[in-house]
SELUMLO-310677 format. One record per atom (N, C-alpha, C, O): residue number from 1; residue in three letters; atom name; y, z, x. Coordinates in nm, 3 decimals. Example, Ala and Ser with C-alpha at 12.3 -4.5 7.8 and 13.67 -1.06 7.14 Angstrom:
// residues 2
num residuo atomo y z x
1 ALA N -0.569 0.780 1.319
1 ALA CA -0.450 0.780 1.230
1 ALA C -0.330 0.780 1.320
1 ALA O -0.332 0.846 1.424
2 SER N -0.225 0.708 1.285
2 SER CA -0.106 0.714 1.367
2 SER C 0.003 0.787 1.290
2 SER O 0.114 0.804 1.341
// end
This chain:
// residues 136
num residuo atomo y z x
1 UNK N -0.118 0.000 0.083
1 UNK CA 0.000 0.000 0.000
1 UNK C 0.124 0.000 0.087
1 UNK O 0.140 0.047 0.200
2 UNK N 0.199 -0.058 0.015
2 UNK CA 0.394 -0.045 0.090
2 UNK C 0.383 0.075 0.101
2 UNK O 0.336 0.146 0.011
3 UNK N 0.441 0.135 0.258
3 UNK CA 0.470 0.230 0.249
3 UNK C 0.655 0.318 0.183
3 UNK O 0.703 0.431 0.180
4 UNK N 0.695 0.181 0.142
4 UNK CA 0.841 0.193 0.083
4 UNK C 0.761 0.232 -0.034
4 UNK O 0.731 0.349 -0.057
5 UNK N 0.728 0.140 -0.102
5 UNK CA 0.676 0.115 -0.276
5 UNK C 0.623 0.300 -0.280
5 UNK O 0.651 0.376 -0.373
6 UNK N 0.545 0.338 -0.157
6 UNK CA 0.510 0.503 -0.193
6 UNK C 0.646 0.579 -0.227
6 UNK O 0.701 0.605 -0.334
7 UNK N 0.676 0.603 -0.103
7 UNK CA 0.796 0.677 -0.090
7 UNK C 0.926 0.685 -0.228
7 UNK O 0.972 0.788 -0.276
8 UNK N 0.977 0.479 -0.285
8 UNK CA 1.039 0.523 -0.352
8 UNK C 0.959 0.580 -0.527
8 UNK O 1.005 0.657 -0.611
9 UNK N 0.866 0.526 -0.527
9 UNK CA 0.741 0.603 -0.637
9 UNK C 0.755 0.809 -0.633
9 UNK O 0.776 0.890 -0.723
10 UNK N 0.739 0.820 -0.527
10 UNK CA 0.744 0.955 -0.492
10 UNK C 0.880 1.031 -0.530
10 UNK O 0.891 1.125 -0.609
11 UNK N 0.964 0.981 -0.469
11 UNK CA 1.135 0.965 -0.519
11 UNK C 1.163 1.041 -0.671
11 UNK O 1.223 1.144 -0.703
12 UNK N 1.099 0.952 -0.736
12 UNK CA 1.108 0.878 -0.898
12 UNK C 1.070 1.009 -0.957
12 UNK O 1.139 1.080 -1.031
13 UNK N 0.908 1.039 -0.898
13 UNK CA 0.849 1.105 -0.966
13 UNK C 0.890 1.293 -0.962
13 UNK O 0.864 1.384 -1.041
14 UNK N 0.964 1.291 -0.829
14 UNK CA 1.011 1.428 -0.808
14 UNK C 1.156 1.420 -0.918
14 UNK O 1.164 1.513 -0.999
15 UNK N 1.236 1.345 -0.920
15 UNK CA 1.337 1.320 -1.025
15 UNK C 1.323 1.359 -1.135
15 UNK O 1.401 1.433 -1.195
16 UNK N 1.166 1.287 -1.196
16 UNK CA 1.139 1.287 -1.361
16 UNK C 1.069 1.461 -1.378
16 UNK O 1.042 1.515 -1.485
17 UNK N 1.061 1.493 -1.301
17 UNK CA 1.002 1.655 -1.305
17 UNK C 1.079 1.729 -1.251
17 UNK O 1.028 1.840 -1.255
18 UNK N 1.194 1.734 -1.192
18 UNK CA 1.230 1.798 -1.221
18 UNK C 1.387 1.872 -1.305
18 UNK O 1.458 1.971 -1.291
19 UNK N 1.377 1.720 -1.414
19 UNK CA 1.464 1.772 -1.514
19 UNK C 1.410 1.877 -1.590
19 UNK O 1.290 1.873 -1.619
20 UNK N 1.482 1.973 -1.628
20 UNK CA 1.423 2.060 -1.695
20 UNK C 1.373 2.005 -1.858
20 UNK O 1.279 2.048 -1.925
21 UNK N 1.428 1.943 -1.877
21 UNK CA 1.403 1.912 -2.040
21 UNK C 1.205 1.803 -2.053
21 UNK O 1.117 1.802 -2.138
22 UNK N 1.219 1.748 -1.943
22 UNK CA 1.113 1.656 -1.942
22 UNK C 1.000 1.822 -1.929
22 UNK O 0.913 1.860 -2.007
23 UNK N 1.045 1.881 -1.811
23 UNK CA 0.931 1.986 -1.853
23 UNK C 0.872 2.082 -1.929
23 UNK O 0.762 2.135 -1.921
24 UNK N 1.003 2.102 -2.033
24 UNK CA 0.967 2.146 -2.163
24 UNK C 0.898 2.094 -2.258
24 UNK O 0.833 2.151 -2.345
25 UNK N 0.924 1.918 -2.228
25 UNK CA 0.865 1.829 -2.322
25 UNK C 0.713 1.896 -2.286
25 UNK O 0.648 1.950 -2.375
26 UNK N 0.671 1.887 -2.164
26 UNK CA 0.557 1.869 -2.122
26 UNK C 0.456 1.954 -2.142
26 UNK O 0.341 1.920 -2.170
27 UNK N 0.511 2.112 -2.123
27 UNK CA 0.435 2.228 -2.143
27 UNK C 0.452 2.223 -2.301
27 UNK O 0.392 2.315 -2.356
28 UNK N 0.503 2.157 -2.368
28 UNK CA 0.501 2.183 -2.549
28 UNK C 0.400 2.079 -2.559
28 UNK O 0.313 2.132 -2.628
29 UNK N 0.366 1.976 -2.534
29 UNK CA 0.286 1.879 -2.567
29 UNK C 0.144 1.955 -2.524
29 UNK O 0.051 1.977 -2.602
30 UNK N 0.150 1.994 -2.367
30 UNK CA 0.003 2.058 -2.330
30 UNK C -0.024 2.122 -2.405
30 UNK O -0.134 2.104 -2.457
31 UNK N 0.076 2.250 -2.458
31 UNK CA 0.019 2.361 -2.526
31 UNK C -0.017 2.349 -2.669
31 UNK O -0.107 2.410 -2.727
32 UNK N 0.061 2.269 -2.716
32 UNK CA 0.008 2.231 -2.900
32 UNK C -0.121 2.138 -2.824
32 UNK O -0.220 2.179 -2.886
33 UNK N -0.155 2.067 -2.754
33 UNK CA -0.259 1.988 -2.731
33 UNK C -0.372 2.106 -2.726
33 UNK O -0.464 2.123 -2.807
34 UNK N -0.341 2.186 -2.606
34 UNK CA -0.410 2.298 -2.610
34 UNK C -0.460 2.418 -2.676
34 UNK O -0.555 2.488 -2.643
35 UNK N -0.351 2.432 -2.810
35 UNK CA -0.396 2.531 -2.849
35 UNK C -0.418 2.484 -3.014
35 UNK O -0.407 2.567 -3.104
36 UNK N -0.445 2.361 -3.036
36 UNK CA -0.487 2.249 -3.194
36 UNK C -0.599 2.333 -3.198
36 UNK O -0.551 2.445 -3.216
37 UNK N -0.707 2.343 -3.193
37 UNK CA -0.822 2.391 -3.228
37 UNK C -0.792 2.557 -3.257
37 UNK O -0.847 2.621 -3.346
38 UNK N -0.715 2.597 -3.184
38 UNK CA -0.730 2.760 -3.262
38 UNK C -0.606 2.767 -3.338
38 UNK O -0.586 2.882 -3.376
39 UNK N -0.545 2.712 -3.363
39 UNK CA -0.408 2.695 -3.458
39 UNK C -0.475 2.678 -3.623
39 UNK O -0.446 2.726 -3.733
40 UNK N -0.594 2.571 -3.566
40 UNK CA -0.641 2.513 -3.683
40 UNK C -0.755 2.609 -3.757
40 UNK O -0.776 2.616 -3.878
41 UNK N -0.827 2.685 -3.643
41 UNK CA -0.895 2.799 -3.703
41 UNK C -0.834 2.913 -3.781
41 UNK O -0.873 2.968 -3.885
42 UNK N -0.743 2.932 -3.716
42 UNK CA -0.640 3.053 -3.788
42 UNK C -0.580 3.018 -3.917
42 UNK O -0.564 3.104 -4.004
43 UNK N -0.542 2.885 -3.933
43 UNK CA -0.464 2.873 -4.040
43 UNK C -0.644 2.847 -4.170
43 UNK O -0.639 2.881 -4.288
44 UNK N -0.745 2.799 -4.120
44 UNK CA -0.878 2.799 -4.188
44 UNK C -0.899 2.966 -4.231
44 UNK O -0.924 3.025 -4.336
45 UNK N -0.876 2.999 -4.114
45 UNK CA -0.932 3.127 -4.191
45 UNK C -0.867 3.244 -4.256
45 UNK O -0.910 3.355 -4.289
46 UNK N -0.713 3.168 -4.268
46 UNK CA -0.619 3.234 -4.364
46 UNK C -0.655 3.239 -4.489
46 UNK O -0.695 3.334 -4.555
47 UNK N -0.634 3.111 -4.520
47 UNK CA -0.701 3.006 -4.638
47 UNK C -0.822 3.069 -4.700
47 UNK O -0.846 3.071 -4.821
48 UNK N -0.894 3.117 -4.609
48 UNK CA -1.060 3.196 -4.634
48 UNK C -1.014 3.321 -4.688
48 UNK O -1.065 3.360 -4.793
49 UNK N -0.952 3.370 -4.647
49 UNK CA -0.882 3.519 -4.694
49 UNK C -0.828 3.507 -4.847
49 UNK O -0.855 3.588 -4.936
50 UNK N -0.738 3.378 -4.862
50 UNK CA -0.655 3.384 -4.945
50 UNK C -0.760 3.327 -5.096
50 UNK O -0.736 3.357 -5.213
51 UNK N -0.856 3.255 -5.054
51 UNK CA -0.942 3.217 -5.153
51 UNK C -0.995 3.322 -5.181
51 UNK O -0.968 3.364 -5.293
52 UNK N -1.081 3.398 -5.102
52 UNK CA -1.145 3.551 -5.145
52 UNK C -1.061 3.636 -5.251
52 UNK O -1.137 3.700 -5.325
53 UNK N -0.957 3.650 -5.273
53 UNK CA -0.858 3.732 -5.285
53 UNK C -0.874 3.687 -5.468
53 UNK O -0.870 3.772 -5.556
54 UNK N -0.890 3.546 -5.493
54 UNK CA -0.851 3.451 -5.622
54 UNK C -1.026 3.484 -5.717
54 UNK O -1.105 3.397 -5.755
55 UNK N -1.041 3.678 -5.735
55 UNK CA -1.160 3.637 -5.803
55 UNK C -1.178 3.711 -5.924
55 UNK O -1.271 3.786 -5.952
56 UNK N -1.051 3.674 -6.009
56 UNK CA -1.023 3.690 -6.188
56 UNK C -1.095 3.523 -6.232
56 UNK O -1.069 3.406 -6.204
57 UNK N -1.167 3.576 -6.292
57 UNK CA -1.313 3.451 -6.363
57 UNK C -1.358 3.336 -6.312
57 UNK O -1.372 3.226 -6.365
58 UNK N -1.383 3.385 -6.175
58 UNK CA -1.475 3.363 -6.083
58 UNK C -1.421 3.198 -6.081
58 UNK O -1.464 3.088 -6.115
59 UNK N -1.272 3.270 -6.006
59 UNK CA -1.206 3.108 -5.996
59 UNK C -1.268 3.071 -5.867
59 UNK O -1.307 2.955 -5.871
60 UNK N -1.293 3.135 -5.743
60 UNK CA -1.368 3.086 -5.626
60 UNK C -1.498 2.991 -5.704
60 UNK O -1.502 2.870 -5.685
61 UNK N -1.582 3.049 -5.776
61 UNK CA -1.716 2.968 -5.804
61 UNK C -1.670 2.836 -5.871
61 UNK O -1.696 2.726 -5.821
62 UNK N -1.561 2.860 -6.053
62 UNK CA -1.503 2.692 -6.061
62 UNK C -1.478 2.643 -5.932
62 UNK O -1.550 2.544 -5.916
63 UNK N -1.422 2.661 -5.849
63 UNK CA -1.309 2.574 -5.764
63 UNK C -1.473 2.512 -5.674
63 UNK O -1.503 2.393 -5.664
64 UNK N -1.534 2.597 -5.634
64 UNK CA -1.654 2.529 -5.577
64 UNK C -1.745 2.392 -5.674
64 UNK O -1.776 2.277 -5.642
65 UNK N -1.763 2.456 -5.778
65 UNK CA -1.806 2.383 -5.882
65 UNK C -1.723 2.248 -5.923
65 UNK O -1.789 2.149 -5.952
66 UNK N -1.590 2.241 -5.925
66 UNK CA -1.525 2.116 -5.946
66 UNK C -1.505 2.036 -5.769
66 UNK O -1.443 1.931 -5.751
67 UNK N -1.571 2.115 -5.659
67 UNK CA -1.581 1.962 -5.552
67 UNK C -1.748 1.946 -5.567
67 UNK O -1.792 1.832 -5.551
68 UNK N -1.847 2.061 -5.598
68 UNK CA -1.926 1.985 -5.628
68 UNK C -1.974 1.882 -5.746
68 UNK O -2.065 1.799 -5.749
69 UNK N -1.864 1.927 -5.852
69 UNK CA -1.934 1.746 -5.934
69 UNK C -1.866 1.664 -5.905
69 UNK O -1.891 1.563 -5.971
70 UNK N -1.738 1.644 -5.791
70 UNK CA -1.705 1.513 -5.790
70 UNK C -1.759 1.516 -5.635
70 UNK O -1.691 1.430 -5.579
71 UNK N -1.837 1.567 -5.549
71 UNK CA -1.884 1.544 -5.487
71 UNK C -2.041 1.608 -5.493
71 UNK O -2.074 1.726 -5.486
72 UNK N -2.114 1.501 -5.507
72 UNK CA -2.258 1.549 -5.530
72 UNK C -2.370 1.569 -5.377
72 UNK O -2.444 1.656 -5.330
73 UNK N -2.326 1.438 -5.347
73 UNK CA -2.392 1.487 -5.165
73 UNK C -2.356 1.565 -5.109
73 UNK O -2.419 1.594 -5.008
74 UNK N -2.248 1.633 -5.138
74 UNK CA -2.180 1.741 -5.034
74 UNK C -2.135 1.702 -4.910
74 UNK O -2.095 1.784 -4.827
75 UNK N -2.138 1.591 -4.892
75 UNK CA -2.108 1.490 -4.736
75 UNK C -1.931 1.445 -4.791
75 UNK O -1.912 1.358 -4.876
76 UNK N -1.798 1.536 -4.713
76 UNK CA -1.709 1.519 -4.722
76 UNK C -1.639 1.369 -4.740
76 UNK O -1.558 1.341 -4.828
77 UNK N -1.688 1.277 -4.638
77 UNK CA -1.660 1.194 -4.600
77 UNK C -1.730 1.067 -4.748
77 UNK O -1.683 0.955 -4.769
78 UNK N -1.787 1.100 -4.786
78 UNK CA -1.802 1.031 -4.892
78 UNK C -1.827 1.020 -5.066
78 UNK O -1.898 0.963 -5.149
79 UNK N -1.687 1.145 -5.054
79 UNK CA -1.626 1.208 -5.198
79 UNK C -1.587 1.086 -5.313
79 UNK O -1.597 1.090 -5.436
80 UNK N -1.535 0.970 -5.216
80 UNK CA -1.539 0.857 -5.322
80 UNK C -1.604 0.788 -5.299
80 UNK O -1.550 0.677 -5.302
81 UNK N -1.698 0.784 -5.274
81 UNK CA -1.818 0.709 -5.303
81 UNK C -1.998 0.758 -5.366
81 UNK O -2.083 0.692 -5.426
82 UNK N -1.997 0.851 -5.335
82 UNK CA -2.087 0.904 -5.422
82 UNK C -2.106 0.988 -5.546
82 UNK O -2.167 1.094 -5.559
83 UNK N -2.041 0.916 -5.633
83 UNK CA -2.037 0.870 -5.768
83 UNK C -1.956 1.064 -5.813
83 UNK O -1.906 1.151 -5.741
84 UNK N -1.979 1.056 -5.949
84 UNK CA -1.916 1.218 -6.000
84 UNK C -1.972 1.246 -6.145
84 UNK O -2.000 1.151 -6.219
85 UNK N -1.988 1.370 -6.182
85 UNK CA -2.068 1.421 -6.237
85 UNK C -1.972 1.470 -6.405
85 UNK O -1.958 1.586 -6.444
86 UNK N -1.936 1.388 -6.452
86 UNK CA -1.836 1.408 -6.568
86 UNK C -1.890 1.492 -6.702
86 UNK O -1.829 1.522 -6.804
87 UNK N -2.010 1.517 -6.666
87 UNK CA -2.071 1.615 -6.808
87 UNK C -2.026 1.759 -6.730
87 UNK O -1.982 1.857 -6.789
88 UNK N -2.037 1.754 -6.658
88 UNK CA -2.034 1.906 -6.566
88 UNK C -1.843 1.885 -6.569
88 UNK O -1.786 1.957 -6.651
89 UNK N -1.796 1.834 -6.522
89 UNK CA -1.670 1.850 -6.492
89 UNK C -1.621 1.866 -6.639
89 UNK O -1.518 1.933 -6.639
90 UNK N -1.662 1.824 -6.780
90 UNK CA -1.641 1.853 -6.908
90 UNK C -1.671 2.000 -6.918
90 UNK O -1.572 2.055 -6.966
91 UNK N -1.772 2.093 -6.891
91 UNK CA -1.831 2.161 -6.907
91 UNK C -1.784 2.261 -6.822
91 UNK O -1.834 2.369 -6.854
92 UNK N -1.683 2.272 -6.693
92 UNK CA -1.591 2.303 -6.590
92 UNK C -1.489 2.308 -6.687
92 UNK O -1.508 2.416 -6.742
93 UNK N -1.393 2.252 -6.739
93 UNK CA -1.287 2.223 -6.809
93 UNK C -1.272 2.321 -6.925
93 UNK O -1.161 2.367 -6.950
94 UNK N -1.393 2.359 -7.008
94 UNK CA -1.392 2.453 -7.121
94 UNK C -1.393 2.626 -7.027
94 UNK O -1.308 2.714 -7.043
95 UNK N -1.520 2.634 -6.927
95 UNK CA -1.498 2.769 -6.858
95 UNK C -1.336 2.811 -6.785
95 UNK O -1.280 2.919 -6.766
96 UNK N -1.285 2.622 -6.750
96 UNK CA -1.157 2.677 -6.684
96 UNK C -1.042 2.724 -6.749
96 UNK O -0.969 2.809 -6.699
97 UNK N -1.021 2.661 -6.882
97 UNK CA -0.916 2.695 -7.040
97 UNK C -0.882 2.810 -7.009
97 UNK O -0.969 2.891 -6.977
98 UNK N -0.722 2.852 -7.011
98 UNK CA -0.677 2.985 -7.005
98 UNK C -0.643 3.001 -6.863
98 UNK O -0.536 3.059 -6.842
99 UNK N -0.712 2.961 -6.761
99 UNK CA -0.713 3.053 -6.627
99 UNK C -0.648 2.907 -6.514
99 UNK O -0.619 2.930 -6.396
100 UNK N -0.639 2.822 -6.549
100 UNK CA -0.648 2.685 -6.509
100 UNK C -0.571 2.680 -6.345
100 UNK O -0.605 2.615 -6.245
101 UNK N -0.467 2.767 -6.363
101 UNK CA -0.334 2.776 -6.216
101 UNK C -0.405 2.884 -6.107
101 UNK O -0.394 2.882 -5.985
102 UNK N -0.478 2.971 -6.186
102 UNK CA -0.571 3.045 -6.052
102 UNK C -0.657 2.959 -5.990
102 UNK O -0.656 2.940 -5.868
103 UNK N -0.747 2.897 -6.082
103 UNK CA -0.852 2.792 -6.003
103 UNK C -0.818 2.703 -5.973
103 UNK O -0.910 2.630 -5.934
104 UNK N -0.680 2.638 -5.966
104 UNK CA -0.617 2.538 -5.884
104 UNK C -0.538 2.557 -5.799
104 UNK O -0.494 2.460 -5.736
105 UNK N -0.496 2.684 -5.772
105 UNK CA -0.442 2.761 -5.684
105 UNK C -0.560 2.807 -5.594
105 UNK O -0.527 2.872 -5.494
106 UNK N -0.701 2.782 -5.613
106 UNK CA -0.838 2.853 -5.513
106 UNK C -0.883 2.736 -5.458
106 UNK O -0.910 2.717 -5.339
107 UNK N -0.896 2.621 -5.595
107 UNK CA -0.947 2.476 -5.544
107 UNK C -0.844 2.432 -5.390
107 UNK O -0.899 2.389 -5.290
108 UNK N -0.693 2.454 -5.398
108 UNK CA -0.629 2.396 -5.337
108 UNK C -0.597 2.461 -5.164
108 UNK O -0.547 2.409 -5.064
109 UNK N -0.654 2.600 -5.195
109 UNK CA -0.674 2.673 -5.084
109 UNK C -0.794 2.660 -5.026
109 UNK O -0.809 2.693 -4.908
110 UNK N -0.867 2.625 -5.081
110 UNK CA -1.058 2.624 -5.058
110 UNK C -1.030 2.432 -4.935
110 UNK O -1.047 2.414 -4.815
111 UNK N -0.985 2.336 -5.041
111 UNK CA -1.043 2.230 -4.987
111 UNK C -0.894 2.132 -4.923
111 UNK O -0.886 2.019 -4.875
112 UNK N -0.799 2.230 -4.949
112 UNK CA -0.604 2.130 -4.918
112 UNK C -0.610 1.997 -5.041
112 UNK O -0.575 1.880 -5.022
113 UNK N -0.633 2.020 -5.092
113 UNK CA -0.558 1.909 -5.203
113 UNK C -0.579 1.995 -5.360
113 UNK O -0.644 2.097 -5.380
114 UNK N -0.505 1.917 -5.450
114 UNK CA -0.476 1.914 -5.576
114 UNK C -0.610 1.940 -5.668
114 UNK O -0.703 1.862 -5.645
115 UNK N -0.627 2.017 -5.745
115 UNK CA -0.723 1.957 -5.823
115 UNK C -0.663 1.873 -5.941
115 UNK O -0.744 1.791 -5.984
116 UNK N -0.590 1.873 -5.979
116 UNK CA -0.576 1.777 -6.078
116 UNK C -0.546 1.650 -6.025
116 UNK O -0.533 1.548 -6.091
117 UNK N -0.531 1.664 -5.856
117 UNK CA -0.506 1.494 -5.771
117 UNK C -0.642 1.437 -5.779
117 UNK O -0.668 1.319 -5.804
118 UNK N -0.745 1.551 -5.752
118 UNK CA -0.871 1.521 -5.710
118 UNK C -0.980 1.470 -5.848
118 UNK O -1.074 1.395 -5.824
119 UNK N -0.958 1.515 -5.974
119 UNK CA -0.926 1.524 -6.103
119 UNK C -0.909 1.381 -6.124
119 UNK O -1.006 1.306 -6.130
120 UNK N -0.770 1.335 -6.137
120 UNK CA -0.746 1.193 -6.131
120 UNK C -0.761 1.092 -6.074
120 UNK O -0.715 0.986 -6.117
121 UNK N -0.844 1.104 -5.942
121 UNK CA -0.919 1.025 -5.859
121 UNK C -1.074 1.009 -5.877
121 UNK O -1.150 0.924 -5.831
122 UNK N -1.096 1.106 -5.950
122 UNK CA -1.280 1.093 -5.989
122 UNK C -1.325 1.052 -6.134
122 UNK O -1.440 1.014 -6.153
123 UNK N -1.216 1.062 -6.256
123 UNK CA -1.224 1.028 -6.345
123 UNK C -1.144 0.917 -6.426
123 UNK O -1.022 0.930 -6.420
124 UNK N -1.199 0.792 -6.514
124 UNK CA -1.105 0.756 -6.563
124 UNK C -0.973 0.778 -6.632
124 UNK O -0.951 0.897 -6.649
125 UNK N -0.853 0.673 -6.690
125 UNK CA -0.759 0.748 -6.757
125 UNK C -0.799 0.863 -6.872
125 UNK O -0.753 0.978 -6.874
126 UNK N -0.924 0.789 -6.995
126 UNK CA -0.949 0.882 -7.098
126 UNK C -0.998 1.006 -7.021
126 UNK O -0.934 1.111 -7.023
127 UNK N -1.111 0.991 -6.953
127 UNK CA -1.179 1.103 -6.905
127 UNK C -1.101 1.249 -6.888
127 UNK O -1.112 1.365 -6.928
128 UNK N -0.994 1.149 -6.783
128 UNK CA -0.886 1.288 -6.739
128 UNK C -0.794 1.288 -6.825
128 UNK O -0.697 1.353 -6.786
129 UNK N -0.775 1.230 -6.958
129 UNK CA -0.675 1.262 -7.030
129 UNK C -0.742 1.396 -7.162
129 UNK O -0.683 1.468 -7.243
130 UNK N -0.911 1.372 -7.122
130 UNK CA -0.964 1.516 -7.222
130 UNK C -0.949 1.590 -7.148
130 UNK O -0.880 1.678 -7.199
131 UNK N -0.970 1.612 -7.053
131 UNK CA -1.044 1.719 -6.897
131 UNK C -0.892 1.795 -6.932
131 UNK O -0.886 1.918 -6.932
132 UNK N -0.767 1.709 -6.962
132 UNK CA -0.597 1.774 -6.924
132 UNK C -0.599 1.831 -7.062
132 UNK O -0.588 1.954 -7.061
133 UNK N -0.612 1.764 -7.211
133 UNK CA -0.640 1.831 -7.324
133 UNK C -0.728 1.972 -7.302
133 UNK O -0.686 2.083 -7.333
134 UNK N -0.842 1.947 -7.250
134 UNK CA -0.867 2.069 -7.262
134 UNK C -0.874 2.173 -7.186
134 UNK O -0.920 2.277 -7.233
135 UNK N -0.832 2.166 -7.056
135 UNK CA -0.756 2.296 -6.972
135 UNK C -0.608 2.395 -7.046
135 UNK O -0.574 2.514 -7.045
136 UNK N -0.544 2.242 -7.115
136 UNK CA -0.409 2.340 -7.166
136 UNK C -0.431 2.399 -7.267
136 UNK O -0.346 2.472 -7.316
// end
């Protein structure tokens, strides 16, 4: 190699380190890089706390019960595609009547989304227009 091309490379690189701001960039990027996995446990097992907490008529068990009928394999990754269970989610809908904002307040802590998003993604318009009749 040039021994210029080193030197002014070397130059450059003592420059770009030692602005202070580039090295703030740097240790913030390492450390959220570094610390994603337990950020992500902690805020999981908040969530775990906060679902436990939601158990006036056994809104933890609905909220389980409405990802398992729109998910029947239990395989996350293929919630829209393996089909959904609309006699059960009818039959979910009458136990949920009355209590409806706790178990969508457990569903939404249990799995991060909506149930009534999740609701309107697994059932047709009529379907989810009884399922909404008969929660209110």
């Amino acid at each position: 190699m040039n021994p210029k091309l080193v030197q002014a490379a070397t130059v450059g690189t003592k420059k770009v380190f030692s602005n202070k701001y580039v090295l703030i960039a740097l240790i913030a990027i390492i450390g959220v890089w570094f610390f994603k996995g337990r950020i992500k446990r902690m805020m999981k097992n908040y969530r775990a706390k906060q679902f436990d907490k939601n158990e006036t008529i056994n809104a933890n068990q609905l909220a389980q019960q409405y990802r398992s009928a729109s998910n029947p394999s239990g395989v996350s990754w293929m919630i829209d595609f393996d089909g959904t269970d609309e006699d059960l989610i009818e039959k979910l809908a009458f136990q949920t009547k009355g209590g409806f904002n706790v178990v969508a307040d457990a569903y939404r802590q249990k799995f991060d989304e909506t149930l009534t998003d999740r609701m309107r993604a697994e059932l047709d318009t009529d379907e989810f227009k009884n399922w909404h009749n008969i929660i209110t």
